[in-house]
Biopython code that builds the backbone (N, CA, C, O; Angstrom):
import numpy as np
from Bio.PDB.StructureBuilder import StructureBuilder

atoms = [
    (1, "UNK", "N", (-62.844, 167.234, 27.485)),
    (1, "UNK", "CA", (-61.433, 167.489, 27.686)),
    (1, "UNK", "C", (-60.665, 166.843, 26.535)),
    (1, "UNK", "O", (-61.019, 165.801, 25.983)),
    (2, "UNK", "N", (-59.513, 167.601, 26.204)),
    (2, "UNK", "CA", (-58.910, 166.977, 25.166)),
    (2, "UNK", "C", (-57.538, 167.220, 26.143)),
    (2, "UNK", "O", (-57.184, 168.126, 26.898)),
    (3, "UNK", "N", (-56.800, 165.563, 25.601)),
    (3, "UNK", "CA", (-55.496, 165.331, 25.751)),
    (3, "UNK", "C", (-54.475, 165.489, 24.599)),
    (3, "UNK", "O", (-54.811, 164.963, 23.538)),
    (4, "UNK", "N", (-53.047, 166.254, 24.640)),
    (4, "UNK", "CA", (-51.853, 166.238, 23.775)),
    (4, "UNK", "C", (-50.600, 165.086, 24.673)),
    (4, "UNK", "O", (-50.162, 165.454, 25.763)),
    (5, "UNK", "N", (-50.320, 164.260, 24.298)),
    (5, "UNK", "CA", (-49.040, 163.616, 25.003)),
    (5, "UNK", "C", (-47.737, 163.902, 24.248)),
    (5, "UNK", "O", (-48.182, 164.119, 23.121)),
    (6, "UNK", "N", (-47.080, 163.970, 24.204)),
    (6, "UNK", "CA", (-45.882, 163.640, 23.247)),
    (6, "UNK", "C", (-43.906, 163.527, 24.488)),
    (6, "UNK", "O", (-43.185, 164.217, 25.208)),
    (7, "UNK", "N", (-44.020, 162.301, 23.967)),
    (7, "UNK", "CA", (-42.262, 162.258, 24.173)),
    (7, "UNK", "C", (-41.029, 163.133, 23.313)),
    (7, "UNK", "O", (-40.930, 163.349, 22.105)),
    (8, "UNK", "N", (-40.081, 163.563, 24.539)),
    (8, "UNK", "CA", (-38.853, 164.122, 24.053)),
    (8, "UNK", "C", (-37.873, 163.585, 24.719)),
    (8, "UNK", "O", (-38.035, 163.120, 25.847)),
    (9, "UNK", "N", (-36.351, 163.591, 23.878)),
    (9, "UNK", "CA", (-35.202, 163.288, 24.541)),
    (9, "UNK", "C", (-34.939, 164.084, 25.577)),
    (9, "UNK", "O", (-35.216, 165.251, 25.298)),
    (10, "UNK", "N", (-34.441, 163.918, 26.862)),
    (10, "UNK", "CA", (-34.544, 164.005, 27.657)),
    (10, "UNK", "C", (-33.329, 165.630, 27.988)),
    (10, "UNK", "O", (-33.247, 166.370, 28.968)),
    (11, "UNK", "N", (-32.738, 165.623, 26.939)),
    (11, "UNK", "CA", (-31.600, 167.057, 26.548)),
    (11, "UNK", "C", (-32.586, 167.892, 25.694)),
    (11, "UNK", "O", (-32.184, 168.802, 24.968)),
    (12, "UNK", "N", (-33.942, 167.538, 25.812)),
    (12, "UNK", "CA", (-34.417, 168.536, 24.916)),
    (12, "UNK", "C", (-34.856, 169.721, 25.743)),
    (12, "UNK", "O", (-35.509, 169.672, 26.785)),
    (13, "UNK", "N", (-34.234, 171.184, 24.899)),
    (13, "UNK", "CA", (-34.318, 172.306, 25.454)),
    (13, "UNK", "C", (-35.870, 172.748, 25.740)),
    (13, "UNK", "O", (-36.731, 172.577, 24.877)),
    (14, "UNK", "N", (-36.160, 173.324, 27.005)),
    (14, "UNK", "CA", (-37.834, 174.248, 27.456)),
    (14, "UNK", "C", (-37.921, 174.917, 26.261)),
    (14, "UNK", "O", (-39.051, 174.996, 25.779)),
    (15, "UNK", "N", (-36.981, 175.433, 25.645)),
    (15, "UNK", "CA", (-37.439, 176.520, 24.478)),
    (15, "UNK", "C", (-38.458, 175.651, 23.594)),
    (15, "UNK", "O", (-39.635, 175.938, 23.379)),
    (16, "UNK", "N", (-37.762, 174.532, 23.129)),
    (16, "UNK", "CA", (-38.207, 173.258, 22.021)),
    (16, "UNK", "C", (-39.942, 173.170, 23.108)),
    (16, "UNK", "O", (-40.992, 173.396, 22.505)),
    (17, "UNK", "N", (-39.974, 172.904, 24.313)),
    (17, "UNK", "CA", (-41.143, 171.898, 24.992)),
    (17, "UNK", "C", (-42.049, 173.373, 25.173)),
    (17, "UNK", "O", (-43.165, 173.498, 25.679)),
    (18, "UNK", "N", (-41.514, 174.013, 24.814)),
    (18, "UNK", "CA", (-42.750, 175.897, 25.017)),
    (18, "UNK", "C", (-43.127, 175.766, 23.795)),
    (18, "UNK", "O", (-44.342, 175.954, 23.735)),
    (19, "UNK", "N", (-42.554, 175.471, 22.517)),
    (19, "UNK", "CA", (-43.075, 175.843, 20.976)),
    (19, "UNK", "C", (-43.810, 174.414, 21.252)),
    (19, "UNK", "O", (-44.902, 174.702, 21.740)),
    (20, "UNK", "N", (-43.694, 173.106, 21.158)),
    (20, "UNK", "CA", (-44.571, 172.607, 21.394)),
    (20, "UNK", "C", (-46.623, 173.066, 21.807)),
    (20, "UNK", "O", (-47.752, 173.101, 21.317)),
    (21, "UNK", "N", (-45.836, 173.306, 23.018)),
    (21, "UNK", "CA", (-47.289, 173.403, 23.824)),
    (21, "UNK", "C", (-48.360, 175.209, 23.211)),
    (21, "UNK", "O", (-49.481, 175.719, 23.210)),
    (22, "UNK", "N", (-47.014, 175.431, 22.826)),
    (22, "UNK", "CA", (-47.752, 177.222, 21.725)),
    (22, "UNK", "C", (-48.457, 176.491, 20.776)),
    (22, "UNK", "O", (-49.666, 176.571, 20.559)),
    (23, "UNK", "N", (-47.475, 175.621, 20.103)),
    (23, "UNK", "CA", (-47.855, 175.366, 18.969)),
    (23, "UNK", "C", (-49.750, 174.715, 18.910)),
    (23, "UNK", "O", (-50.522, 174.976, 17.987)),
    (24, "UNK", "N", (-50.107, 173.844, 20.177)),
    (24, "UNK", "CA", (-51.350, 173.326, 20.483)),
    (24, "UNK", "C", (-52.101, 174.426, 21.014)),
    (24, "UNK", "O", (-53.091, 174.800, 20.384)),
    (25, "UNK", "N", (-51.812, 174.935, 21.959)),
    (25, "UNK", "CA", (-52.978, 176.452, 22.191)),
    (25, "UNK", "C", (-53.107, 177.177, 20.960)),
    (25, "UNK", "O", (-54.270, 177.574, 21.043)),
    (26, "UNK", "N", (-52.605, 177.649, 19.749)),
    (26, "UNK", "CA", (-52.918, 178.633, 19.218)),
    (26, "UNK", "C", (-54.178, 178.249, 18.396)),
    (26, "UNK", "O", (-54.858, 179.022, 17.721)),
    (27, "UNK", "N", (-54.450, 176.330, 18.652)),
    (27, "UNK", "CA", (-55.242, 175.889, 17.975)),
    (27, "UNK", "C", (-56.713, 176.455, 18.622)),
    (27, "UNK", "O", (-57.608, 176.877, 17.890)),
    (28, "UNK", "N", (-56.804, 176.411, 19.790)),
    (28, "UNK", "CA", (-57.591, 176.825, 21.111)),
    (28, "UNK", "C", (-58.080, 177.939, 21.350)),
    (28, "UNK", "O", (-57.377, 178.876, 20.973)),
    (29, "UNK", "N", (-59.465, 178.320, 22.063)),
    (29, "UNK", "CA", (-59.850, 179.484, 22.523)),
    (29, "UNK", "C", (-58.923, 179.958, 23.338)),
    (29, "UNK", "O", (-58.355, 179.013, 23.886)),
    (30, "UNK", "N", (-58.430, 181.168, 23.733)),
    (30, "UNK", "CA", (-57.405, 181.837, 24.780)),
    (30, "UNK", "C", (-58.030, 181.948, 25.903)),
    (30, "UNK", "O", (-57.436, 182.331, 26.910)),
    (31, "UNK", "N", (-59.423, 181.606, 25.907)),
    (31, "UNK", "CA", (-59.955, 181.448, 26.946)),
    (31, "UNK", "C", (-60.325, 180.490, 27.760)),
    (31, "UNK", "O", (-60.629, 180.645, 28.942)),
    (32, "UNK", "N", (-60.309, 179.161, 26.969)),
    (32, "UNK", "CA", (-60.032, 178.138, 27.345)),
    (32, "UNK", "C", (-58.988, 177.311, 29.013)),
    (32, "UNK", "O", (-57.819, 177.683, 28.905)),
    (33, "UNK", "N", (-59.105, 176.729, 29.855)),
    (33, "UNK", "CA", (-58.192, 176.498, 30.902)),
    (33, "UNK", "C", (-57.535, 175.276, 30.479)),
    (33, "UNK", "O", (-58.111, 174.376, 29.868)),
    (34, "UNK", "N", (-56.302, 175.267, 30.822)),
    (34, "UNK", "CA", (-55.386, 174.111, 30.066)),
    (34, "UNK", "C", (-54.430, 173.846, 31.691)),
    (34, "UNK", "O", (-54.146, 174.393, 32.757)),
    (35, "UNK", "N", (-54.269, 172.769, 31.004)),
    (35, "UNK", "CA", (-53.364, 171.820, 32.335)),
    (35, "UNK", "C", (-52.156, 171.917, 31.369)),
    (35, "UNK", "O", (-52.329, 172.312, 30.216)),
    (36, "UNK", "N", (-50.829, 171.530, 31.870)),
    (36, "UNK", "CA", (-49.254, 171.271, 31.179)),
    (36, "UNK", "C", (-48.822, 170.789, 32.383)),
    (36, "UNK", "O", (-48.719, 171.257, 33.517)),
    (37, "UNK", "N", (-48.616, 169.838, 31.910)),
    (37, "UNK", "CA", (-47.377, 168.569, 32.894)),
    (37, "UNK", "C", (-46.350, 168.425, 32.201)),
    (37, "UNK", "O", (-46.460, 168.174, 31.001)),
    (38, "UNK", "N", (-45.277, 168.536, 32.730)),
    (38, "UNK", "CA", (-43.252, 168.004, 31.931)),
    (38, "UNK", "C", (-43.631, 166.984, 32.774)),
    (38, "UNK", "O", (-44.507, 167.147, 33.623)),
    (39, "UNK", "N", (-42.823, 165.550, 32.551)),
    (39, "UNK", "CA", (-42.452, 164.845, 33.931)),
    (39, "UNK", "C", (-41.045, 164.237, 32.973)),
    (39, "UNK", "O", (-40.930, 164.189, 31.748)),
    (40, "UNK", "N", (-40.066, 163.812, 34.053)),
    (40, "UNK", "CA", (-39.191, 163.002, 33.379)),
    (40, "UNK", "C", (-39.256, 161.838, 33.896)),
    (40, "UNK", "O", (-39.295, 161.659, 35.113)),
    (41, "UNK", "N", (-39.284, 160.477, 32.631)),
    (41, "UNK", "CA", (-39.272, 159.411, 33.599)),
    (41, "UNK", "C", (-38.250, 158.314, 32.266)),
    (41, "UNK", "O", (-38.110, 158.440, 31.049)),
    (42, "UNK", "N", (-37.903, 157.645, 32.923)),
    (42, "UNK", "CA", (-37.228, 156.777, 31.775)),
    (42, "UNK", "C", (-36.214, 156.927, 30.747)),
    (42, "UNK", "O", (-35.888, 156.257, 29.766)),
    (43, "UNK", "N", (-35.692, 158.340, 31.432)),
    (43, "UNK", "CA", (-34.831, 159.307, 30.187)),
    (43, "UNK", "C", (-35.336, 159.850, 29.023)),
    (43, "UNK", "O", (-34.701, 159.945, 27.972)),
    (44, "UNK", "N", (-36.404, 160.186, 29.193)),
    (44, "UNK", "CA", (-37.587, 160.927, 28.674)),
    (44, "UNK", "C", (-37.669, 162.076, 28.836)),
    (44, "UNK", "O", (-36.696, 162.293, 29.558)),
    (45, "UNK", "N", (-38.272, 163.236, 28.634)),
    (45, "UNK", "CA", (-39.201, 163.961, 28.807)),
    (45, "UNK", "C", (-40.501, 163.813, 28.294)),
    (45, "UNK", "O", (-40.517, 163.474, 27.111)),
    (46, "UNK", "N", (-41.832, 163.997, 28.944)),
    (46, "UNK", "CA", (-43.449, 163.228, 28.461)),
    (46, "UNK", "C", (-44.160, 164.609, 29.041)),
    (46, "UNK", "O", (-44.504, 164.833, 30.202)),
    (47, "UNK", "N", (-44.287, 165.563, 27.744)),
    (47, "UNK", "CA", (-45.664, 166.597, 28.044)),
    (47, "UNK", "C", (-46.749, 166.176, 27.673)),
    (47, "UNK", "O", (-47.061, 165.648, 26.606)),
    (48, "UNK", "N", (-47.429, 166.442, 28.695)),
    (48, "UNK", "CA", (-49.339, 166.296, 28.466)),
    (48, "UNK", "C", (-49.598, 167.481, 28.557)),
    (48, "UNK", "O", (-49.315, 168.111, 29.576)),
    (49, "UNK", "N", (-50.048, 167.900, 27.761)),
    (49, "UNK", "CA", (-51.262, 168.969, 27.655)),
    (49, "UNK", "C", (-52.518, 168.920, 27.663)),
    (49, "UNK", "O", (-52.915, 168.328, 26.659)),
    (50, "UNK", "N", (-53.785, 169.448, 28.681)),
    (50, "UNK", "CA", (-55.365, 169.218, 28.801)),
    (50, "UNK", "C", (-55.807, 170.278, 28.564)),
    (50, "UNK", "O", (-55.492, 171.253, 29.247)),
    (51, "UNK", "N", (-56.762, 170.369, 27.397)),
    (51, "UNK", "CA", (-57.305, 171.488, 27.480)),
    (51, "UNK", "C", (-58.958, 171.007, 28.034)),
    (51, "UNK", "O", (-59.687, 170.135, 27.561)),
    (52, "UNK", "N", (-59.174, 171.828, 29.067)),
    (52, "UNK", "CA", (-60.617, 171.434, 29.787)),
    (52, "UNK", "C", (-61.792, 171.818, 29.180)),
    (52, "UNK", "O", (-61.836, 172.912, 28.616)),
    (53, "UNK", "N", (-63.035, 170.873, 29.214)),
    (53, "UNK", "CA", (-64.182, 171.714, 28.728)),
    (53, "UNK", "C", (-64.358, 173.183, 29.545)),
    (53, "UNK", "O", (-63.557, 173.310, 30.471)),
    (54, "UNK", "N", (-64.893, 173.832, 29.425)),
    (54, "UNK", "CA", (-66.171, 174.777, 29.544)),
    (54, "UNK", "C", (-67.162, 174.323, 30.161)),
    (54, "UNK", "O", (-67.902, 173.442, 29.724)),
    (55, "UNK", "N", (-67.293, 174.994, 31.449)),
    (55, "UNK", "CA", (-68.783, 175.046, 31.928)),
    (55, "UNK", "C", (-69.482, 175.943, 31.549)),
    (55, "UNK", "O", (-68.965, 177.044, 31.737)),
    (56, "UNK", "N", (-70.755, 175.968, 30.941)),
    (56, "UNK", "CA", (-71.857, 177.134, 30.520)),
    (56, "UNK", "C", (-72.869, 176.974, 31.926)),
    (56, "UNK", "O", (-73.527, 176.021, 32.343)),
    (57, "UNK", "N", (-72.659, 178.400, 32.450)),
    (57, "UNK", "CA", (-73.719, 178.566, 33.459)),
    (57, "UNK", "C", (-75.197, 178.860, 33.080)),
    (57, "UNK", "O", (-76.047, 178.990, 33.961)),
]
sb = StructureBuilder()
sb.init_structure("model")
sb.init_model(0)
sb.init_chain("A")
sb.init_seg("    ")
for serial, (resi, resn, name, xyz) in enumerate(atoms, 1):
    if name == "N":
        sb.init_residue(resn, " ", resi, " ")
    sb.init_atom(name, np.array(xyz, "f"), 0.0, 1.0, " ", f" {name:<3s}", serial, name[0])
structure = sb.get_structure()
């Protein structure tokens, strides 16, 4: 599993926190399963992004 964290001001627009998280998948298989968490805490905004291994059956 790989983790992305990154802090934003807390007025920062979804448009801004979507190019973000594009910007890390396009690195990625499209097939790949990914987690995305926003949370606000502290007058923050804090996205994590997970992209999960792959199970090979």
């Amino acid at each position: 599993m790989k983790t992305f964290e990154k802090e934003f001001e807390l007025k920062t627009k979804l448009e801004t926190l979507d190019h973000y998280v594009r910007s890390i998948l396009n690195k990625f298989d499209p097939d790949d399963e990914i987690e995305v968490d926003i949370q606000e805490f502290d007058g923050k905004k804090i996205v994590n992004v997970k992209i999960l291994d792959r199970v090979l059956n």
